[in-house]
MIGURO-609781 format. One record per residue: chain; residue number from 1; x, y, z of N, C-alpha, C in turn. Coordinates in nm, 2 decimals, padded with zeros to 4 digits, m for minus. Example, Ala and Ser with C-alpha at 12.3 -4.5 7.8 and 13.67 -1.06 7.14 Angstrom:
# MIGURO-609781
{unit A; pos 1; npx 01.32; npy m00.57; npz 00.78; capx 01.23; capy m00.45; capz 00.78; cpx 01.32; cpy m00.33; cpz 00.78}
{unit A; pos 2; npx 01.28; npy m00.22; npz 00.71; capx 01.37; capy m00.11; capz 00.71; cpx 01.29; cpy 00.00; cpz 00.79}
END
This chain:
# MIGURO-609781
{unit A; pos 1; npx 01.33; npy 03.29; npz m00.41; capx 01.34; capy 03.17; capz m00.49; cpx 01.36; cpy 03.05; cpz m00.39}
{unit A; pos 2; npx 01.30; npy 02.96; npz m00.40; capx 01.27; capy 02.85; capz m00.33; cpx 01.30; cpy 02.76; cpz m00.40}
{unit A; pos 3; npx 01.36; npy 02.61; npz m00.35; capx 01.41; capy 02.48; capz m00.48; cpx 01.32; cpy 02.38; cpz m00.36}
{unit A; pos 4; npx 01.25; npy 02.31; npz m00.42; capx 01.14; capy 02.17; capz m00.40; cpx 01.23; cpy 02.06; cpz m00.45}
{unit A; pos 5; npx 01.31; npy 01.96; npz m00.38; capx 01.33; capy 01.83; capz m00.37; cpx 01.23; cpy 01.72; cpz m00.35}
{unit A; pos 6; npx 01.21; npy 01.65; npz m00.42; capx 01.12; capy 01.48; capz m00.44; cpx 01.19; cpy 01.38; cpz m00.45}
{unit A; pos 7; npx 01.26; npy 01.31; npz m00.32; capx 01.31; capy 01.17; capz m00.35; cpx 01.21; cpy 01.05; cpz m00.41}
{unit A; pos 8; npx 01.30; npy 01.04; npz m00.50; capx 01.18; capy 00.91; capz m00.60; cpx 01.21; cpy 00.80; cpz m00.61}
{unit A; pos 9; npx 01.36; npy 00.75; npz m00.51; capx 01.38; capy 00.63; capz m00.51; cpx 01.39; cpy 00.58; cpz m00.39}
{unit A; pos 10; npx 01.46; npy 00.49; npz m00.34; capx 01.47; capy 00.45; capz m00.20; cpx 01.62; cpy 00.45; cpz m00.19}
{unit A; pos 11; npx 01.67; npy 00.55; npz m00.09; capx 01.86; capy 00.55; capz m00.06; cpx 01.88; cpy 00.45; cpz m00.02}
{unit A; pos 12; npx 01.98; npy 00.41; npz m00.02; capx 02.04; capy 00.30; capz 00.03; cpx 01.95; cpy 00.10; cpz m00.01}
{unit A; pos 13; npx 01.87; npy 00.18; npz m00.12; capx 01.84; capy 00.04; capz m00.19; cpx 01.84; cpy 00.04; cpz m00.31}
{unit A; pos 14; npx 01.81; npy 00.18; npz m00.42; capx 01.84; capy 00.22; capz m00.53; cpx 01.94; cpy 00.25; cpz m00.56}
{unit A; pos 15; npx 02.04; npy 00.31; npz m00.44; capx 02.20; capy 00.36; capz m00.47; cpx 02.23; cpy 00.38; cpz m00.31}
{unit A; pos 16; npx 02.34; npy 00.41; npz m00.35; capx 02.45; capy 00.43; capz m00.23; cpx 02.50; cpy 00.55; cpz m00.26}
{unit A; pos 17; npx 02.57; npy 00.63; npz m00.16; capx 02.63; capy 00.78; capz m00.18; cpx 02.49; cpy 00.87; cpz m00.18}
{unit A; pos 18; npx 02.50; npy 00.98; npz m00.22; capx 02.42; capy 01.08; capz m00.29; cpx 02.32; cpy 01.17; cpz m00.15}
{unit A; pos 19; npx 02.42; npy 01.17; npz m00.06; capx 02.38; capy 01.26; capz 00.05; cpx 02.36; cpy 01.39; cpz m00.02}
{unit A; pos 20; npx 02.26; npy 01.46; npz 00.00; capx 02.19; capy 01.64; capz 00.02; cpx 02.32; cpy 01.67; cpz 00.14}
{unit A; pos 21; npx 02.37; npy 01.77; npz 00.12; capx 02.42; capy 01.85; capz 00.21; cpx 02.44; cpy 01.97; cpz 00.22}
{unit A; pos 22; npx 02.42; npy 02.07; npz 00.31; capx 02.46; capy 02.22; capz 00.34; cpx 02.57; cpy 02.25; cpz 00.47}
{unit A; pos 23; npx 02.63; npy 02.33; npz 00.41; capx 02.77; capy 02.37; capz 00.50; cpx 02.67; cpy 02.47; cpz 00.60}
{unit A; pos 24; npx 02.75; npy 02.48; npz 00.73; capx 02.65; capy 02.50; capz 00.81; cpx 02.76; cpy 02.65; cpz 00.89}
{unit A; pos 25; npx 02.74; npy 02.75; npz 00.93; capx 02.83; capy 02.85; capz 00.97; cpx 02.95; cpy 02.79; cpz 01.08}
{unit A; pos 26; npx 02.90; npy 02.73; npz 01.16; capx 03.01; capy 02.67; capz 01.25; cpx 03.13; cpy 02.57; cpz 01.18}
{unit A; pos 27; npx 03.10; npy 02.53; npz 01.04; capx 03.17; capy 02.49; capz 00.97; cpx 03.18; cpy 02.31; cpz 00.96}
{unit A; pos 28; npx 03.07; npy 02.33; npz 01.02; capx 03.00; capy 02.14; capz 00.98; cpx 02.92; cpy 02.12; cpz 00.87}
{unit A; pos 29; npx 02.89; npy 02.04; npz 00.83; capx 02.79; capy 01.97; capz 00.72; cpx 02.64; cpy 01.91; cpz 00.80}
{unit A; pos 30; npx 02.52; npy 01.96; npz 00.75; capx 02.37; capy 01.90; capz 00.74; cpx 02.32; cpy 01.82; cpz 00.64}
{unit A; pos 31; npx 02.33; npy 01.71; npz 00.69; capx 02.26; capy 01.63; capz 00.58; cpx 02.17; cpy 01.56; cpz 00.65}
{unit A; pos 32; npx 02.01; npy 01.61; npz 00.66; capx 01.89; capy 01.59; capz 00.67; cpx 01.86; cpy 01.45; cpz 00.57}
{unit A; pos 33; npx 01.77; npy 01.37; npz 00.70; capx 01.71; capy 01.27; capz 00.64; cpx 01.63; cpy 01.29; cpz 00.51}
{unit A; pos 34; npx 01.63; npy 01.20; npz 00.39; capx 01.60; capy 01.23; capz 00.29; cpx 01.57; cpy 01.09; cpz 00.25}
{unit A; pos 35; npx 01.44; npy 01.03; npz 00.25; capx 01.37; capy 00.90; capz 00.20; cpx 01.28; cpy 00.94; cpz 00.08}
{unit A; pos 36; npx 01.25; npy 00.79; npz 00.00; capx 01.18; capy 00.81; capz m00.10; cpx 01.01; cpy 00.87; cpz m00.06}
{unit A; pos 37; npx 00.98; npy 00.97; npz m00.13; capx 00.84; capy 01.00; capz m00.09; cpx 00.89; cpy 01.17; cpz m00.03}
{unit A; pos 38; npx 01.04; npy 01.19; npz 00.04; capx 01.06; capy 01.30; capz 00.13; cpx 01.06; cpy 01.39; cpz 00.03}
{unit A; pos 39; npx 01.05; npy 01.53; npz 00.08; capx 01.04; capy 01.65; capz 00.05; cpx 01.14; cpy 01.72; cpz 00.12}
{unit A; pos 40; npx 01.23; npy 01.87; npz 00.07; capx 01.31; capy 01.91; capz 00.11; cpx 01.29; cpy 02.07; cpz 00.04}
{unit A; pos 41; npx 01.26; npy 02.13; npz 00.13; capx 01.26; capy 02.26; capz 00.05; cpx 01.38; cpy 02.36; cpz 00.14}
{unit A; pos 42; npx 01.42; npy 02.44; npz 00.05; capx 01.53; capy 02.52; capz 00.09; cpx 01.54; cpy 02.64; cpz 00.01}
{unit A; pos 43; npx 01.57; npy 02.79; npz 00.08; capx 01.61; capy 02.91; capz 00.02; cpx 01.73; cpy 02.84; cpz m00.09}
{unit A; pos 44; npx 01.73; npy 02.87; npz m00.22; capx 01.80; capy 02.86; capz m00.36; cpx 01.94; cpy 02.90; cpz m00.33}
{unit A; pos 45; npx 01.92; npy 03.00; npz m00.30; capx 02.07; capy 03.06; capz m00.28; cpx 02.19; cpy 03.04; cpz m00.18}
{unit A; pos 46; npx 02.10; npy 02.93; npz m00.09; capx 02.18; capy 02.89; capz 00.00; cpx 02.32; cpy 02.75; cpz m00.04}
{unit A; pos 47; npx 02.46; npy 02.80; npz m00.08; capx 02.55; capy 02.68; capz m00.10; cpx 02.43; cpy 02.53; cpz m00.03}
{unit A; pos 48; npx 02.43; npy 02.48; npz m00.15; capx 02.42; capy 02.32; capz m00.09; cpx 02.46; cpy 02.23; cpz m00.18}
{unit A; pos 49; npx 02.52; npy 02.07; npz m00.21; capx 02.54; capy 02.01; capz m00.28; cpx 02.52; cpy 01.86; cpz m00.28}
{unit A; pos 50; npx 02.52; npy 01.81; npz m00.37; capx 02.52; capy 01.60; capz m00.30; cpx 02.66; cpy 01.55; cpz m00.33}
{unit A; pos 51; npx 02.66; npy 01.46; npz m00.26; capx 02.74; capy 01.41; capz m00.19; cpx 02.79; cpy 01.26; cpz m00.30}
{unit A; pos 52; npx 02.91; npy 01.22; npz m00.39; capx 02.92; capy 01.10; capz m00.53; cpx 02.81; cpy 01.01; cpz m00.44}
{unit A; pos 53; npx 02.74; npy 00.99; npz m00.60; capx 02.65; capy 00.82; capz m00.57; cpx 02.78; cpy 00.78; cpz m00.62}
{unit A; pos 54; npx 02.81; npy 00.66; npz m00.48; capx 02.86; capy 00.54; capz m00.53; cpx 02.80; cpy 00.42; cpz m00.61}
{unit A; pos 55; npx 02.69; npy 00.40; npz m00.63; capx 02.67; capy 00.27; capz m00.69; cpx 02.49; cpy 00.32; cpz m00.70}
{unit A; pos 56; npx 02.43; npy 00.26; npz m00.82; capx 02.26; capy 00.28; capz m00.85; cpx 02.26; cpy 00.42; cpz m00.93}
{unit A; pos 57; npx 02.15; npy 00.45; npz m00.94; capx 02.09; capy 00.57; capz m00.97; cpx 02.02; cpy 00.63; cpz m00.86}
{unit A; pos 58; npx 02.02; npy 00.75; npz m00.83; capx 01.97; capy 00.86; capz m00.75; cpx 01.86; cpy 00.95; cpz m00.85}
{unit A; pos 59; npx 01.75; npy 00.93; npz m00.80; capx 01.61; capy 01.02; capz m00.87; cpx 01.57; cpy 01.12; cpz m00.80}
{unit A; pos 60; npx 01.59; npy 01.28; npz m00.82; capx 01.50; capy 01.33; capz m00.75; cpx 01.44; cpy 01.39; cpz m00.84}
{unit A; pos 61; npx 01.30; npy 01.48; npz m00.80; capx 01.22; capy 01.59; capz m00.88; cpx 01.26; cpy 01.72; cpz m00.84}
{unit A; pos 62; npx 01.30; npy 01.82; npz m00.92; capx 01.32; capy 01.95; capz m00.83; cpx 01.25; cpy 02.04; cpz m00.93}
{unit A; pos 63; npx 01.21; npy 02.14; npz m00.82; capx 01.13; capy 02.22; capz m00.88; cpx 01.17; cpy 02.36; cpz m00.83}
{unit A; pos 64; npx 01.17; npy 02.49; npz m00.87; capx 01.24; capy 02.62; capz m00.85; cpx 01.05; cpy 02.66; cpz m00.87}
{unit A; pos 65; npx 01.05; npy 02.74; npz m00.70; capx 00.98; capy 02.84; capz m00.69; cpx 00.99; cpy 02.98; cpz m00.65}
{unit A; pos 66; npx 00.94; npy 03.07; npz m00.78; capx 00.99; capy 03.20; capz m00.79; cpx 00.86; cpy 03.25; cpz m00.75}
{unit A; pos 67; npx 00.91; npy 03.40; npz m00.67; capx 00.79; capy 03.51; capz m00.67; cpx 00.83; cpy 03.63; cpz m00.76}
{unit A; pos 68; npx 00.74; npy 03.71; npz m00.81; capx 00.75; capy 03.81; capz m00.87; cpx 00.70; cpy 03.79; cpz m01.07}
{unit A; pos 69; npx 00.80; npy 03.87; npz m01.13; capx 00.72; capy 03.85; capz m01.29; cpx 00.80; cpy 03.74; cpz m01.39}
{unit A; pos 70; npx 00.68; npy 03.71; npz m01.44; capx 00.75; capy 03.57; capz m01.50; cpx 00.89; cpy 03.58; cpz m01.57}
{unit A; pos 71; npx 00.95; npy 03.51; npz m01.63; capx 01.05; capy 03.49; capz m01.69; cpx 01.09; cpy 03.36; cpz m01.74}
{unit A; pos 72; npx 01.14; npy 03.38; npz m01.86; capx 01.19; capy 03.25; capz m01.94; cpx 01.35; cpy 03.23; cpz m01.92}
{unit A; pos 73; npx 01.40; npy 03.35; npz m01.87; capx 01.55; capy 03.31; capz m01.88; cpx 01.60; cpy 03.24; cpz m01.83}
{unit A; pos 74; npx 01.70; npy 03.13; npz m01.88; capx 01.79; capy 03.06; capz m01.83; cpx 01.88; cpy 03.09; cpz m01.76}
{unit A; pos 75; npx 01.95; npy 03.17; npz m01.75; capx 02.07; capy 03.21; capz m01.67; cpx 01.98; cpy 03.33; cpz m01.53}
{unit A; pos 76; npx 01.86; npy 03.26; npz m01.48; capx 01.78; capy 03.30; capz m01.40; cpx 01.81; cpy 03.49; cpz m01.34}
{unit A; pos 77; npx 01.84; npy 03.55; npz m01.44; capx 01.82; capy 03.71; capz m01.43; cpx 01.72; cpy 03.75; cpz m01.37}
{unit A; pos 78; npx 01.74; npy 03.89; npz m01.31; capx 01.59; capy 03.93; capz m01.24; cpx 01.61; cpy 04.05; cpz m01.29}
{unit A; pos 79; npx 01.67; npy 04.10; npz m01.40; capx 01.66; capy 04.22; capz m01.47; cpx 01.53; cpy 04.26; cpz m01.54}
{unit A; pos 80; npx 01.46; npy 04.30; npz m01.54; capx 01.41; capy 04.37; capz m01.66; cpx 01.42; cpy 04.41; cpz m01.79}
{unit A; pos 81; npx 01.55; npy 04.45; npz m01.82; capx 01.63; capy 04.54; capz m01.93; cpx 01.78; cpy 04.44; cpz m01.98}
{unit A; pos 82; npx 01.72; npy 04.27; npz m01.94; capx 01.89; capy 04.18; capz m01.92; cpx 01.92; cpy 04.17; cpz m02.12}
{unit A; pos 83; npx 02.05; npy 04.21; npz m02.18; capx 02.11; capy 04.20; capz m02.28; cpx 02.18; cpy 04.13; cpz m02.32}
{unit A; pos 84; npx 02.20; npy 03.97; npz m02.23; capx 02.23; capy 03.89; capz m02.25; cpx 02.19; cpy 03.84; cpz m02.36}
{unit A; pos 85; npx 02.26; npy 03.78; npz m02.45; capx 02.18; capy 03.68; capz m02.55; cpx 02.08; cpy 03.60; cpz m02.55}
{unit A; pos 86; npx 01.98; npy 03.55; npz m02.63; capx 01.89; capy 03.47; capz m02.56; cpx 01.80; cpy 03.49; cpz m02.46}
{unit A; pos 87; npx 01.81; npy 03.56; npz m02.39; capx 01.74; capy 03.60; capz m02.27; cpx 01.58; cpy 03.66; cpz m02.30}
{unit A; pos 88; npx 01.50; npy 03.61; npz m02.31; capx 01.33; capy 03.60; capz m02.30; cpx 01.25; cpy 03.65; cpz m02.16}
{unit A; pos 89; npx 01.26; npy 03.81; npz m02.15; capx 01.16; capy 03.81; capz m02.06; cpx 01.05; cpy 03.84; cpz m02.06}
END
C-alpha cells in the first residue's frame, strides 16, 4: 500500500504550520520539502504525521495505492473471510 500526497496550496502563503513529518530510527524528524504542485509518495504503514496549521487552510489530495484484489472495506482488511460489520469485499 502506497499513500500519494498533492500539495494544492502554497505553504507558507495559504497557511503556516502543517509540516509532513516521519520519525526517523535515530530518533529525529524528516520533514521533506513539500510545495504546491509537490508530490510525496510513501510506504502507508510507515508512522508519519503533520505537524498544527497555525493559521490558513492546508490542501492536500491523497490517494492510497493498493496491489492485489479489490476491496470496499473501510477499515482497510486484507482478509478474505473479514466478519466485521459492514465490511464489502
Amino acid at each position: 500500500l502506497i499513500t500519494l500526497d498533492i500539495m494544492l496550496v502554497d505553504p507558507g502563503q495559504d497557511f503556516e504550520g502543517g509540516d509532513f513529518a516521519t520519525p526517523e530510527l535515530d530518533g529525529s524528524s524528516s520533514t521533506p520539502e513539500f510545495g504546491k504542485g509537490d508530490a510525496l509518495f510513501f510506504v502507508s504503514h510507515k508512522f508519519h504525521n503533520v505537524r498544527p496549521v497555525t493559521a490558513g487552510t492546508r490542501n492536500v489530495l491523497v490517494a492510497e495505492l493498493w496491489a492485489g484484489p479489490s476491496s470496499r472495506c473501510e477499515h482497510r482488511c486484507e482478509s478474505q473471510d473479514c466478519a466485521l460489520s459492514g465490511c464489502e469485499l
